[in-house]
Wavefront OBJ file of the C-alpha trace (Angstrom):
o trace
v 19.932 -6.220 2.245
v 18.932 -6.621 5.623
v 17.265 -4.395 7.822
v 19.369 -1.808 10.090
v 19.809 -2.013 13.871
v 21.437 0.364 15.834
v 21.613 0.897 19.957
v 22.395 4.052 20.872
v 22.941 6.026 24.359
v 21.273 9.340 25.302
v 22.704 10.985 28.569
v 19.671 11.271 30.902
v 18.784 14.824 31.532
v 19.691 16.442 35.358
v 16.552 15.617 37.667
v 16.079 11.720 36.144
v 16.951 9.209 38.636
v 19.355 6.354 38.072
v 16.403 3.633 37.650
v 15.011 5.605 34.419
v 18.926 6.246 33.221
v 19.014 3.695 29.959
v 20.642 3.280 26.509
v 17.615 4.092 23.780
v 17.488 1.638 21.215
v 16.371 2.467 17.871
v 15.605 -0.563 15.512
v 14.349 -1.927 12.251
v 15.689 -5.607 12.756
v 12.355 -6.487 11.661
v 9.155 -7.764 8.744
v 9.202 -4.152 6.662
v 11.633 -2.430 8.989
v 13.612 0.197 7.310
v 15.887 3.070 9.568
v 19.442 4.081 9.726
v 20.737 6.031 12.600
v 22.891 8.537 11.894
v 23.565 9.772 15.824
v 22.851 12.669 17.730
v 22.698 16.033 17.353
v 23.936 19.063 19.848
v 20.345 19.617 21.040
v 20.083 15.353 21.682
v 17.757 14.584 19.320
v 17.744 11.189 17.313
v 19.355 11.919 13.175
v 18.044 9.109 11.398
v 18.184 8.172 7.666
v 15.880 5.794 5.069
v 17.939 3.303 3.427
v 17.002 3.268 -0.120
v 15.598 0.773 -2.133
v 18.119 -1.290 -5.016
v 18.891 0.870 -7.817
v 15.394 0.784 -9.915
v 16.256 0.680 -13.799
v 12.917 1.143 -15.142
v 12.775 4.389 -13.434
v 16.590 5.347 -13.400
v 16.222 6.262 -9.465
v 16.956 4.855 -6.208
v 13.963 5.087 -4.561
v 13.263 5.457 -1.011
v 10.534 7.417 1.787
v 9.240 4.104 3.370
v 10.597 4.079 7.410
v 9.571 1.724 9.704
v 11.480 1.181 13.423
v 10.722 0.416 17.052
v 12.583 3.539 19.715
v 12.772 1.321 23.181
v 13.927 2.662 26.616
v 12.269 5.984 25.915
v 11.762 8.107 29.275
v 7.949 8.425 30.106
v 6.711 12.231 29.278
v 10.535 13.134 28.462
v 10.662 14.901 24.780
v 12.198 12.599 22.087
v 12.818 14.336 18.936
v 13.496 12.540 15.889
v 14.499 13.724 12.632
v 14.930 12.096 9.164
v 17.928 13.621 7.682
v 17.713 12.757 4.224
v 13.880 13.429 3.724
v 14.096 16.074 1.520
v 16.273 13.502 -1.011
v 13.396 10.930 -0.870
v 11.273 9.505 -4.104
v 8.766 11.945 -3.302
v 9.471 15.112 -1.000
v 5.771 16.712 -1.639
v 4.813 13.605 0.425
v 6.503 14.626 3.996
v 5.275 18.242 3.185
v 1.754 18.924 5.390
v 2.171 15.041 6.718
v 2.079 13.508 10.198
v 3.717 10.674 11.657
v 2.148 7.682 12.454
v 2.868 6.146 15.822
v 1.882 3.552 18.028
v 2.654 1.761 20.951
v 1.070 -1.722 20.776
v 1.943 -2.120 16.591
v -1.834 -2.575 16.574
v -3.228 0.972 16.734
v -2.113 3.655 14.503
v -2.403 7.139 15.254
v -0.955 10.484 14.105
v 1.800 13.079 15.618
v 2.339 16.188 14.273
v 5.730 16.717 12.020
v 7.616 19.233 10.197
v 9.319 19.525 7.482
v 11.451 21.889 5.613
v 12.402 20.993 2.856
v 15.048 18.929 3.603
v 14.490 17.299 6.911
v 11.346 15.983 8.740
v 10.786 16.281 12.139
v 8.999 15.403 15.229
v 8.721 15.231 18.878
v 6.976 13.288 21.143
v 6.505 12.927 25.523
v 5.978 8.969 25.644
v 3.554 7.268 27.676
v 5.215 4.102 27.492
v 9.151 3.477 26.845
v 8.321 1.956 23.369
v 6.924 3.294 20.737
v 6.894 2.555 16.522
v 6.841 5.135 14.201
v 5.900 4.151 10.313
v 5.483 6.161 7.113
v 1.854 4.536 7.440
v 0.566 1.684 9.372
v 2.403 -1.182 8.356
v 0.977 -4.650 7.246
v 2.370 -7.349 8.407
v 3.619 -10.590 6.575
v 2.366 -12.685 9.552
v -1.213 -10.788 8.696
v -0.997 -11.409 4.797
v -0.236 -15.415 6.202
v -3.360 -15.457 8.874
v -5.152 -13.629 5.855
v -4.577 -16.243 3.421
v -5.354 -19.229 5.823
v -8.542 -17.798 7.340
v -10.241 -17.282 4.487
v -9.430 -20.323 2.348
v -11.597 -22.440 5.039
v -14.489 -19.834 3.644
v -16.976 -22.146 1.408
v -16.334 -20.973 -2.291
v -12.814 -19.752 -1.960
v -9.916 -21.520 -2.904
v -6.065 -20.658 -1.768
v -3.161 -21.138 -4.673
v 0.391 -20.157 -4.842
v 0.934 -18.542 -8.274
v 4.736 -18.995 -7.867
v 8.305 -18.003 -6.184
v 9.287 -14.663 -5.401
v 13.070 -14.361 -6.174
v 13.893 -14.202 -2.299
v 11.343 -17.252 -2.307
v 8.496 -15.905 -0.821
v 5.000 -17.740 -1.891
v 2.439 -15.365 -4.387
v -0.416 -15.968 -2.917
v -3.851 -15.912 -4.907
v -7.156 -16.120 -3.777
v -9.985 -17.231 -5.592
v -13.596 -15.925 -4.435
v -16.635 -18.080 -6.141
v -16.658 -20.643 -9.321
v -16.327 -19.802 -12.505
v -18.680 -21.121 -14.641
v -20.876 -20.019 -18.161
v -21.697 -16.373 -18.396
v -20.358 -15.403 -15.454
v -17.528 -11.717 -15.422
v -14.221 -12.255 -14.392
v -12.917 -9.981 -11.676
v -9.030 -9.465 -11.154
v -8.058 -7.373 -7.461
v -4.297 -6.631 -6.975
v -2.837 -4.890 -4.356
v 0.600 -3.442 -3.268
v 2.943 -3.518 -6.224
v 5.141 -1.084 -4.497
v 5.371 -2.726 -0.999
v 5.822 0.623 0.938
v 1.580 1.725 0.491
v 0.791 -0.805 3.105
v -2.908 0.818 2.685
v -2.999 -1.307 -0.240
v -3.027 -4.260 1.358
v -5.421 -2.686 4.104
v -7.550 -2.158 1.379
v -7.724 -5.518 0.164
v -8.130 -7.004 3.076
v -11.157 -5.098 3.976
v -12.669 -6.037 0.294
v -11.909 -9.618 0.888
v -13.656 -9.752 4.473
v -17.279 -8.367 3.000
v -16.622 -10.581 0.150
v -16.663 -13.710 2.183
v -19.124 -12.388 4.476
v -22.453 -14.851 3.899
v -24.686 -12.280 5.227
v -23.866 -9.714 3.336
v -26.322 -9.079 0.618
v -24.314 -7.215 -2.401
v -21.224 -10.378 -1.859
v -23.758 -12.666 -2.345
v -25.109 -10.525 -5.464
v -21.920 -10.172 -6.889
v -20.783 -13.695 -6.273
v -23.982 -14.971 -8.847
v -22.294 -13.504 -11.464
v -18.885 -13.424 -10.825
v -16.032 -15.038 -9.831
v -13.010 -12.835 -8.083
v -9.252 -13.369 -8.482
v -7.746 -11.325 -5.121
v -3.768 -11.165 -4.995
v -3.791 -9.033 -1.553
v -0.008 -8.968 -1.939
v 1.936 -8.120 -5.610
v 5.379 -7.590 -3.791
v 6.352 -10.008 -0.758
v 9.851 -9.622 -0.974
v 9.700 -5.844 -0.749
v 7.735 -5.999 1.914
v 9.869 -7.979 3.926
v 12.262 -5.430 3.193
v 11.107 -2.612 3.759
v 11.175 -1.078 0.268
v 9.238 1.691 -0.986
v 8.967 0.669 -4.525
v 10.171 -2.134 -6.204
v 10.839 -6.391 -5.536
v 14.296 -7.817 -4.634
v 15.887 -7.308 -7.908
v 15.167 -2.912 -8.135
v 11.983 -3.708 -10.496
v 9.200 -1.431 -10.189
v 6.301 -4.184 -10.490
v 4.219 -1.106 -12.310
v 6.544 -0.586 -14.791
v 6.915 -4.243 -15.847
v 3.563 -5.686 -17.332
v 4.305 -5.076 -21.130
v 7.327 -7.452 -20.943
v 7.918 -9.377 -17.441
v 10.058 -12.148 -16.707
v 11.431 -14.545 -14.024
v 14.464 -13.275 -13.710
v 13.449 -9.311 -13.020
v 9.976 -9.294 -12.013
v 8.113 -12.964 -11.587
v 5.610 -11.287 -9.468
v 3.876 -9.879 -12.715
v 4.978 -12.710 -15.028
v 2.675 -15.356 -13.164
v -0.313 -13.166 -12.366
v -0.412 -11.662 -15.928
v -0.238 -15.416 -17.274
v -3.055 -16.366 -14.809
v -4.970 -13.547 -16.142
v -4.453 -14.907 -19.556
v -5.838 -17.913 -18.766
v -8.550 -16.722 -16.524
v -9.672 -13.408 -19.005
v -10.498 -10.481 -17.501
v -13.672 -8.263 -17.293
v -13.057 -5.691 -14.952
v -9.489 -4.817 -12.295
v -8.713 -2.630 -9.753
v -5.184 -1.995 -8.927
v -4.418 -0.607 -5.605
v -1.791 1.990 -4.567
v -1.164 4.896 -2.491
v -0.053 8.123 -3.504
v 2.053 10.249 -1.158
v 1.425 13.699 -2.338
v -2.299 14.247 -2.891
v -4.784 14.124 0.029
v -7.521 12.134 -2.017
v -8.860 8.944 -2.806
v -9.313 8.453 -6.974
v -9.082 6.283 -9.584
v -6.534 6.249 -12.486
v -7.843 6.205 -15.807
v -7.013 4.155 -18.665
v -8.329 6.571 -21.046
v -4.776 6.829 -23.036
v -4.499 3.431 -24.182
v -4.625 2.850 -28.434
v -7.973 0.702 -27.705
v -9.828 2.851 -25.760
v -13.610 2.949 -26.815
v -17.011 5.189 -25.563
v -17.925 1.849 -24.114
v -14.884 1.663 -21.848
v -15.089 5.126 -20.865
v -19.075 4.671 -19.929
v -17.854 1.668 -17.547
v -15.424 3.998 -15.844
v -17.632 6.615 -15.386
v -20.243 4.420 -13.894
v -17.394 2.291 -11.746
v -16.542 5.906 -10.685
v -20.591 7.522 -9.882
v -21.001 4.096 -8.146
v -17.766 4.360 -5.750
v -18.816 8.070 -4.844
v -22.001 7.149 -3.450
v -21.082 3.988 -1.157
v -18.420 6.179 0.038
v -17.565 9.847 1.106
v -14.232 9.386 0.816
v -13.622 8.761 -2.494
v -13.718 11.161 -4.763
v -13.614 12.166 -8.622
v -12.743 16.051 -8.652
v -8.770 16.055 -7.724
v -6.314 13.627 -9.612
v -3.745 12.954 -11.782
v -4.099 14.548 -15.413
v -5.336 12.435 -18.016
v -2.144 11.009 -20.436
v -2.637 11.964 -24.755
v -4.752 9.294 -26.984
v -3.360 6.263 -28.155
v 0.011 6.917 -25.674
v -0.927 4.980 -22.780
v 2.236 3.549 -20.590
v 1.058 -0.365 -21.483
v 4.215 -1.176 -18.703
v 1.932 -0.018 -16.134
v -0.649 -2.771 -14.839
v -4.278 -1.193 -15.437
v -3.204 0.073 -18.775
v -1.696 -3.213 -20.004
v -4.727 -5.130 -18.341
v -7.375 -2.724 -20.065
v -5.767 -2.856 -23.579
v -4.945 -6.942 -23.201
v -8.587 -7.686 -22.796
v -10.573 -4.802 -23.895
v -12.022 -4.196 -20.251
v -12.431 -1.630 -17.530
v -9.359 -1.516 -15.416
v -7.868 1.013 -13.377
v -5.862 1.682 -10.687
v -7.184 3.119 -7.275
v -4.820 5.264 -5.258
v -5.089 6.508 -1.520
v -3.648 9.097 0.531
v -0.746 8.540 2.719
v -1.505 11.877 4.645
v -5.365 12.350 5.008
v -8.432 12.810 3.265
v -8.493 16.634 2.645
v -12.433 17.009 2.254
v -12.957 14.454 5.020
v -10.122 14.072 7.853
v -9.622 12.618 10.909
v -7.221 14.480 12.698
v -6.499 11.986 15.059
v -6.004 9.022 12.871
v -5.355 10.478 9.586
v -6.120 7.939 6.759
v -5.709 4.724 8.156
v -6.148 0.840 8.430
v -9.600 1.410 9.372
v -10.624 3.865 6.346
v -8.901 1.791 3.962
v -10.440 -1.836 4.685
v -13.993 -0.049 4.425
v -12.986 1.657 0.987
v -11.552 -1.520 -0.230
v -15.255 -2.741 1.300
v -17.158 -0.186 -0.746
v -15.606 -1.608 -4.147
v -17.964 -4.273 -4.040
v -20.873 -2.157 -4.736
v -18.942 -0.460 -7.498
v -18.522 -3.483 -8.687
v -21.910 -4.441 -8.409
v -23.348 -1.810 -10.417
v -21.303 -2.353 -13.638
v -21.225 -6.318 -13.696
v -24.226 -5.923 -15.993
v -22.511 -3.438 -18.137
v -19.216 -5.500 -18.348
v -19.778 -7.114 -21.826
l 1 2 3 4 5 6 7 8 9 10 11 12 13 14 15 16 17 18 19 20 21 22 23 24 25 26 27 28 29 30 31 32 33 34 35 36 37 38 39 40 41 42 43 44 45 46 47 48 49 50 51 52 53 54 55 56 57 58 59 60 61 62 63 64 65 66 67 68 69 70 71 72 73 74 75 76 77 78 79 80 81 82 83 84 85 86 87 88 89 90 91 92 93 94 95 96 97 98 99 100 101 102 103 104 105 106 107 108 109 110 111 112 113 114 115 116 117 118 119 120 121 122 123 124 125 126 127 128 129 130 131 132 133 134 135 136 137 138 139 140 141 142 143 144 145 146 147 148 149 150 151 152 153 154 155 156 157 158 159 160 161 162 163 164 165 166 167 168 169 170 171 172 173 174 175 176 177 178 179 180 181 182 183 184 185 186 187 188 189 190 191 192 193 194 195 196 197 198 199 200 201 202 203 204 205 206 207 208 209 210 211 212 213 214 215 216 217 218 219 220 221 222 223 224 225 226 227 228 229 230 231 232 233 234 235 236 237 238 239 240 241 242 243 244 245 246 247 248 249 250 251 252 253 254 255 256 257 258 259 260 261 262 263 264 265 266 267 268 269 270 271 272 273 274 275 276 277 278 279 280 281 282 283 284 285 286 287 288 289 290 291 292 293 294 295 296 297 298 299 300 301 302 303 304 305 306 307 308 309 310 311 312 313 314 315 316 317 318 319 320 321 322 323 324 325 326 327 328 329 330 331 332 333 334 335 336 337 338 339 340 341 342 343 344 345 346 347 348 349 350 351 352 353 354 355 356 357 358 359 360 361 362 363 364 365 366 367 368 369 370 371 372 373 374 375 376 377 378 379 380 381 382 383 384 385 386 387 388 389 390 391 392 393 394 395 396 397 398 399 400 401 402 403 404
């Protein structure tokens, strides 16, 4: 489905000469774009709508709450209201409830404006500076950027560029490999963005991969002694592209499809859970975002059948070590523990932990802000995320000697 475009006319208001009198245009013709305009209201404000994702089996929903569109011929320090008319129908409605918009006006930097939301529509207003401005769920992340990404850092010494396989829409699954393997040396696995709409994800691994191929830094070149790094920055190119919140081109929800992928519904998983059979695996982080809770945390794997003491000492010490290299992560709030032995094994950490007997888990981030540490100009943003995805490493670091 391609993205929406609509052009749409707002009657200049008594006082604006005939030079600032324009059509406002309102589009998501564009990499991750996703808006419908619905038209406007008595009081001239802009009724939009999300168009949902493909019908998602796995999960028996239609998912949607990703938005991503350019407004253009907006009058300079004129209100603009906007409201999303079907927000209180989306995936997750706890997410628009004490949010804020992100905005820009270079597509560059991100920044927050306060919104409303009652329950069934969320709202917000804005006096431009400029006559263009993007408004996003969170900052998006490019497919251009994932492509400069890619080429950069495969001219890096030690890190070799591979395409795992074909999307279905055709879209290359990129795979970077940091380091050689080699005798005695841990096996690291790094995935990011299986639901394409937590762009902070991706933000996140891009900000792991920079410090990893950073020569100078001194816990990369630790970790790279002893271990070799498998970094898909990307799980989901095709729903990216889209603009989807949750799932590929075919409706699959990537985290609900490790116990049995295929080619046909989800090849995404099917070629980097073979790679990670023929790699093994020591430790994996899976990152997400979460659009309800305010936090940075890990998911546990506790639940799985194979769950030992020894797995659960790794976690706790992946976990201490994360805390201290950075304040925004934290271990108090969360989602509640699942019962023994009844792990989901669809869902990528617990598949990956019970597959090879290793610590794997899934980190999630806020979509709103960090509640014990905000910015309330920025929110949680591209920034935060590339240094948490930074701060890994020396998680990382302090379990590699742990890891078998």
């Amino acid at each position: 489905m391609s993205p929406s475009r609509s052009i749409i006319h707002r009657r200049a208001p008594s006082g604006m000469d005939a030079a600032q009198q324009s059509d406002v245009h309102i589009s998501a013709a564009f990499d991750g774009g996703n808006i419908e305009f619905g038209g406007t209201n008595k009081q001239g404000a802009f009724d939009l709508s999300i168009r949902p994702d493909p019908f998602c089996p796995s999960d028996n929903a239609t998912h949607f709450q990703w938005f991503n569109f350019r407004a253009s011929n907006l009058a300079r320090g004129t209100p603009s209201t906007f409201n999303i008319t079907n927000a209180g129908q989306a995936s997750f409605p706890g997410g628009f409830k004490d949010y804020d918009v992100v905005a820009s006006y270079d597509a560059s930097i991100w920044f927050r404006l306060p919104a409303s939301f009652d329950g069934k529509v969320l709202s917000w207003t804005v006096e431009p500076k400029h006559p263009s401005m993007h408004f996003a769920y969170f900052a998006p992340y490019p497919s251009q950027r994932h492509a400069e990404l890619v080429a950069e850092l495969q001219q890096v010494d030690g890190v070799q560029l591979s395409v795992l396989g074909q999307t279905l829409d055709g879209r290359d699954l990129d795979l970077l490999q940091i380091g050689t393997p080699g005798e005695g040396k841990r096996v690291a696995w790094i995935i990011a963005r299986q639901h394409p709409g937590e762009t902070m994800a991706e933000w996140a691994a891009e900000g792991l991969l920079r410090r990893l191929t950073d020569r100078h830094d001194p816990i990369s070149r630790a970790l790279l002694q002893s271990t070799v790094f498998y970094v898909v920055p990307n799980m989901n190119p095709d729903g990216s592209a889209r603009g989807h919140l949750r799932t590929n081109a075919a409706g699959a929800n990537l985290n609900r499809e490790w116990a049995e992928p295929s080619m046909e519904h989800s090849p995404e998983v099917f070629c980097v859970r073979n790679a990670m059979d023929r790699t093994g695996v020591d430790v994996m982080i899976d990152i997400h975002g979460d659009e309800a809770l305010p936090y940075n945390f890990f998911v546990s794997s506790s639940a799985i059948p194979g769950w030992t003491p020894r797995l659960a000492d790794l976690e706790a010490a992946l976990s201490a070590a994360l805390v201290v290299a950075n304040p925004d992560f934290q271990t108090r709030v969360g989602y509640p523990r699942g019962a023994p032995g009844k792990g989901n094994l669809s869902l990528g950490s617990k598949q990956v932990a019970q597959r090879f007997d290793c610590l794997a888990v899934t980190l999630e981030q806020p979509f709103k802000d960090t509640k014990e540490t905000p910015d309330k100009e920025f929110g949680w943003s591209p920034q935060r995320a590339q240094r948490l995805g930074a701060s890994l490493l020396d998680a990382i670091l302090a379990v590699v000697p742990k890891l078998r």
